[in-house]
Biopython code that builds the backbone (N, CA, C, O; Angstrom):
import numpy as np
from Bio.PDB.StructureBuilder import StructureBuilder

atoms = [
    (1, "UNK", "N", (-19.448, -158.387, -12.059)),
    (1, "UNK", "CA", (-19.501, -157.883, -13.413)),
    (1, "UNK", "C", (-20.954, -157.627, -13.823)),
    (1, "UNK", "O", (-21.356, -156.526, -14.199)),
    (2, "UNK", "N", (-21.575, -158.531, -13.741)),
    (2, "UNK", "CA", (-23.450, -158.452, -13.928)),
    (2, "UNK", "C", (-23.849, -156.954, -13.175)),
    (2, "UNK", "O", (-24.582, -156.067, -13.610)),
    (3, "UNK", "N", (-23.125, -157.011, -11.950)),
    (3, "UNK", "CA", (-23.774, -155.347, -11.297)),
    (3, "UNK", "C", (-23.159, -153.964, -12.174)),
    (3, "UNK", "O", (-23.653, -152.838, -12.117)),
    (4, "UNK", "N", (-22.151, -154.299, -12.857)),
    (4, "UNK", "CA", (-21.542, -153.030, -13.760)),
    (4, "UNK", "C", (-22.543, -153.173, -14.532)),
    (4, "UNK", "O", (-23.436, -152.359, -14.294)),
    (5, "UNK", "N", (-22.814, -154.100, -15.615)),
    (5, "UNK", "CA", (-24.145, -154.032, -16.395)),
    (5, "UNK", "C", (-24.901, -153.505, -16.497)),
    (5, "UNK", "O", (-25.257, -152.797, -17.439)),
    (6, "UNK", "N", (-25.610, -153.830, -14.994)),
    (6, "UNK", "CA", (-26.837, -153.865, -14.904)),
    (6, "UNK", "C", (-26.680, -152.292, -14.345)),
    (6, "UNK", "O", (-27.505, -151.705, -15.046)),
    (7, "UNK", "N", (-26.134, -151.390, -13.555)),
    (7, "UNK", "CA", (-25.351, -150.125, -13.671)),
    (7, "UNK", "C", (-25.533, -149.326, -14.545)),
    (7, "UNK", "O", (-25.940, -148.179, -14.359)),
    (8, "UNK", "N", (-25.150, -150.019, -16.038)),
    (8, "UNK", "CA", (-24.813, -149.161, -17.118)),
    (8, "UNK", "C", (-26.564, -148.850, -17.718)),
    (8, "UNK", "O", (-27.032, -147.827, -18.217)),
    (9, "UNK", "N", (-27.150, -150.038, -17.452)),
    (9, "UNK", "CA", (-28.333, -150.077, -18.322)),
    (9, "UNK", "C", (-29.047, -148.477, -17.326)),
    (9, "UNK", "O", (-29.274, -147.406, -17.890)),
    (10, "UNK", "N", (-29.286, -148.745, -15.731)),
    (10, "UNK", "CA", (-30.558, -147.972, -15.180)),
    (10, "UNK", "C", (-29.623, -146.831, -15.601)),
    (10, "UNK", "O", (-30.305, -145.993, -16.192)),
    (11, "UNK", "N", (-28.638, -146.547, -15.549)),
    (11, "UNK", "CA", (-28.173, -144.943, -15.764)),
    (11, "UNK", "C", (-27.970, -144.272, -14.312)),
    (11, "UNK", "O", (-27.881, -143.050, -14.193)),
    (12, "UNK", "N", (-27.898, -145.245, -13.109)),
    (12, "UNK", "CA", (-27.836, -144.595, -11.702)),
    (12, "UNK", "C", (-27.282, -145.889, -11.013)),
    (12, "UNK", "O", (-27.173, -147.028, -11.465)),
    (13, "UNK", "N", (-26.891, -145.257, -9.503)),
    (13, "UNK", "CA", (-25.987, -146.204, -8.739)),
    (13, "UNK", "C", (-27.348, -147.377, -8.536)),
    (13, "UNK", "O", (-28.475, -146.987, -8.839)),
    (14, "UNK", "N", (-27.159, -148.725, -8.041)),
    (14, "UNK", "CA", (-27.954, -149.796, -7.656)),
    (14, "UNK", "C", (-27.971, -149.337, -6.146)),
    (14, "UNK", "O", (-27.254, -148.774, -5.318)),
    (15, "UNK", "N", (-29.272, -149.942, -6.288)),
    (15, "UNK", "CA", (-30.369, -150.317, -4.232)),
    (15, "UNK", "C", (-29.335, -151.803, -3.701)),
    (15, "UNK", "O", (-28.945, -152.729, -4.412)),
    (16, "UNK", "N", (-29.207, -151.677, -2.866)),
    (16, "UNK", "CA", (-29.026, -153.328, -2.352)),
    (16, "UNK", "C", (-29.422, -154.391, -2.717)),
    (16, "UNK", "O", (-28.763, -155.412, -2.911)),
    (17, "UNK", "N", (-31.235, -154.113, -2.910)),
    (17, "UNK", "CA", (-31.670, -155.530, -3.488)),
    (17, "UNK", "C", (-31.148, -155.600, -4.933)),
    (17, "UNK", "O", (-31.019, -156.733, -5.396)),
    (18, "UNK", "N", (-30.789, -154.424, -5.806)),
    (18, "UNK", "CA", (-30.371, -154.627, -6.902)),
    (18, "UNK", "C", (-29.248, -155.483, -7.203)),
    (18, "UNK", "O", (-29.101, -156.419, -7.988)),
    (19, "UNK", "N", (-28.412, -154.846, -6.275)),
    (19, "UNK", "CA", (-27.065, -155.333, -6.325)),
    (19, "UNK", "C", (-27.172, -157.135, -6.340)),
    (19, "UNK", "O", (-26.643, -157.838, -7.201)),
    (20, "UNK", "N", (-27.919, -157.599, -5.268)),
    (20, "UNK", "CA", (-28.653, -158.553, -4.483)),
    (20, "UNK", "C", (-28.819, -159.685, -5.512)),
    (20, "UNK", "O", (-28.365, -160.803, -5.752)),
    (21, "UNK", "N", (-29.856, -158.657, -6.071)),
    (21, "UNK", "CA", (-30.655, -159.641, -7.489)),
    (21, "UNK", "C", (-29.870, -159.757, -8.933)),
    (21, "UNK", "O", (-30.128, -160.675, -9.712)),
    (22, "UNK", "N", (-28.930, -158.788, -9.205)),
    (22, "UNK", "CA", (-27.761, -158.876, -9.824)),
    (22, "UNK", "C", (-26.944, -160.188, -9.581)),
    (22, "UNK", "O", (-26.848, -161.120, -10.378)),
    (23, "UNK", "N", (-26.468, -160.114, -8.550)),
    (23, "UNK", "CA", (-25.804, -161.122, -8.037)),
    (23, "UNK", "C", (-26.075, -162.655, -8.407)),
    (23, "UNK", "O", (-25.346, -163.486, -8.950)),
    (24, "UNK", "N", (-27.409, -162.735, -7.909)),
    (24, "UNK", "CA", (-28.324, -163.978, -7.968)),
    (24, "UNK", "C", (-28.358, -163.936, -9.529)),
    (24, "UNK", "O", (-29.296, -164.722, -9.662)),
    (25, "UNK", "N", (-28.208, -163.785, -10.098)),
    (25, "UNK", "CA", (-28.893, -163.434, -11.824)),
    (25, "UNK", "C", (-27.377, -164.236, -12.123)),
    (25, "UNK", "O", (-27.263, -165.404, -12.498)),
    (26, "UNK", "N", (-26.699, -163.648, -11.956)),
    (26, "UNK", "CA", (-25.284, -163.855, -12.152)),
    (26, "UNK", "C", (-24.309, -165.331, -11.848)),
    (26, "UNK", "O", (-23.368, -165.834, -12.463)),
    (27, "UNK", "N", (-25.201, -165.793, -10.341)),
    (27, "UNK", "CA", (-24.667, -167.515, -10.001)),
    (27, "UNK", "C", (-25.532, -167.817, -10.331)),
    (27, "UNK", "O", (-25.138, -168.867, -10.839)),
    (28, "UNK", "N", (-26.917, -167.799, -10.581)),
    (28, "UNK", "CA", (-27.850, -168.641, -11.845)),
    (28, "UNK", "C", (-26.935, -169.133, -13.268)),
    (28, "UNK", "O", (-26.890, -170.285, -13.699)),
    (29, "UNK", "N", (-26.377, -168.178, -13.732)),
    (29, "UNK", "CA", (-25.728, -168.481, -14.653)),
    (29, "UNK", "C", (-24.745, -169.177, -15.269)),
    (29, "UNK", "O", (-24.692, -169.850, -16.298)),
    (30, "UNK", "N", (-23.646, -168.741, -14.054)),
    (30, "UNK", "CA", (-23.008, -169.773, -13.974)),
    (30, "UNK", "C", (-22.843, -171.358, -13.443)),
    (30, "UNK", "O", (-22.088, -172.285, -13.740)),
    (31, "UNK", "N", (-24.301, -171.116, -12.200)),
    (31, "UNK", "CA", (-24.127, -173.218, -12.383)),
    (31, "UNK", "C", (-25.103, -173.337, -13.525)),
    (31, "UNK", "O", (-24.976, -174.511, -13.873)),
    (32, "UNK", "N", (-25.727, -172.949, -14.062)),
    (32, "UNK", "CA", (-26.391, -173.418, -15.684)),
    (32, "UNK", "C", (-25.210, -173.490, -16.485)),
    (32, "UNK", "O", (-25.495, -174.222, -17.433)),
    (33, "UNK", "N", (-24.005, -173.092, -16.585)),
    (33, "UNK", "CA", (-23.135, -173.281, -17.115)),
    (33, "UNK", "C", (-22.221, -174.171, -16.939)),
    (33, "UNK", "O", (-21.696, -174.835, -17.834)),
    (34, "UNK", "N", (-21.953, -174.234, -15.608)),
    (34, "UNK", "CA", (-21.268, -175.435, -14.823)),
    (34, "UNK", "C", (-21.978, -177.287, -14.845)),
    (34, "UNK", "O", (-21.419, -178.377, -14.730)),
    (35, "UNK", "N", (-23.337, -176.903, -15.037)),
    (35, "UNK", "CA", (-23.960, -178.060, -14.904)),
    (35, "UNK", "C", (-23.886, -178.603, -16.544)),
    (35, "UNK", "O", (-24.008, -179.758, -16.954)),
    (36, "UNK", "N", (-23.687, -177.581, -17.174)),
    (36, "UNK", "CA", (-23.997, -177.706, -18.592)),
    (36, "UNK", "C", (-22.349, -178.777, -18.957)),
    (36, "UNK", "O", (-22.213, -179.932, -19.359)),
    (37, "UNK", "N", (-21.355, -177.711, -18.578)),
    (37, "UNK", "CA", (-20.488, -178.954, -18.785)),
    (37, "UNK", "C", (-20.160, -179.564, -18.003)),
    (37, "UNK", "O", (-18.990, -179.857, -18.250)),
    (38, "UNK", "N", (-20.526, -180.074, -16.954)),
    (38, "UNK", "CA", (-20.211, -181.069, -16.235)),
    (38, "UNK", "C", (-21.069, -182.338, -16.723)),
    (38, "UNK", "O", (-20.899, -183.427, -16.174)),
    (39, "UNK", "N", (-21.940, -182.182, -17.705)),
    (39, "UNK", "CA", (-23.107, -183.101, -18.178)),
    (39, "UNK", "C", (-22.332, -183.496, -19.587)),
    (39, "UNK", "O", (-22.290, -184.606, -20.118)),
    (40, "UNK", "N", (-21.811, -182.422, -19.976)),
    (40, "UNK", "CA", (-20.549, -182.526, -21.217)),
    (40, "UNK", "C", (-19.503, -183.217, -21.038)),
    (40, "UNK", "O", (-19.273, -184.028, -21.934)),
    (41, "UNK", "N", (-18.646, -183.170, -20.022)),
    (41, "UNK", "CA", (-17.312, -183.682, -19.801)),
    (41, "UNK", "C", (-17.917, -185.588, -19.053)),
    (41, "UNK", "O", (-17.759, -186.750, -19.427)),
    (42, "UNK", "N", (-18.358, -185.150, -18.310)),
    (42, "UNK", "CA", (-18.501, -186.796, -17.420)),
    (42, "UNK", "C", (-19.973, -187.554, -17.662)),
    (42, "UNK", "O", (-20.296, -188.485, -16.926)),
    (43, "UNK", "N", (-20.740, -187.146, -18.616)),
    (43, "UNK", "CA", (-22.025, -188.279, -19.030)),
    (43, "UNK", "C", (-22.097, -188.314, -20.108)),
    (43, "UNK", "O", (-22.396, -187.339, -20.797)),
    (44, "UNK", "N", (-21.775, -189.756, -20.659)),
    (44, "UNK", "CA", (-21.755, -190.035, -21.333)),
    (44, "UNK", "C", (-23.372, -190.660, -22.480)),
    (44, "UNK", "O", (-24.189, -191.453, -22.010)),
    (45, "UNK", "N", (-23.483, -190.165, -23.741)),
    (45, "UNK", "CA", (-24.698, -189.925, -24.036)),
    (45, "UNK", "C", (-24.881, -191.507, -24.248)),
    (45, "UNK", "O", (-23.903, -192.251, -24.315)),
    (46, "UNK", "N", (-26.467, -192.061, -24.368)),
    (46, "UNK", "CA", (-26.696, -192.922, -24.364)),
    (46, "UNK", "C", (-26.993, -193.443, -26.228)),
    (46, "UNK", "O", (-27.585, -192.855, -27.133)),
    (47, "UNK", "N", (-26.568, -194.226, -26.205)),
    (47, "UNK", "CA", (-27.226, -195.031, -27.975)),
    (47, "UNK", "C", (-28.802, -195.033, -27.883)),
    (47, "UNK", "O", (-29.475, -195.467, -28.819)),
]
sb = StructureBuilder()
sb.init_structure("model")
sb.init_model(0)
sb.init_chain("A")
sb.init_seg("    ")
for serial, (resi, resn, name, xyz) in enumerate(atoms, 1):
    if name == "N":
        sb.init_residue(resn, " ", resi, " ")
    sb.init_atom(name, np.array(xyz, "f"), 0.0, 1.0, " ", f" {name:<3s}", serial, name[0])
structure = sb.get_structure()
């Protein structure tokens, strides 16, 4: 989905590394998201 995006923005098909670095941009995100609630659901905050 990040490579349709990122697609729409240059106005032309993506290079490989685009696609590449799209990609990477994209599972950055989601374990920042994953870590985010996994820090939510199972740790418990301290007093």
């Amino acid at each position: 989905m990040n490579c349709i995006f990122k697609r729409l923005q240059v106005e032309r098909p993506l290079t490989e590394d685009e696609i590449r670095h799209a990609n990477e941009e994209a599972e950055a995100l989601v374990m920042d998201e994953y870590d985010s609630l996994h820090k939510h659901v199972f740790e418990k905050e301290q007093p």
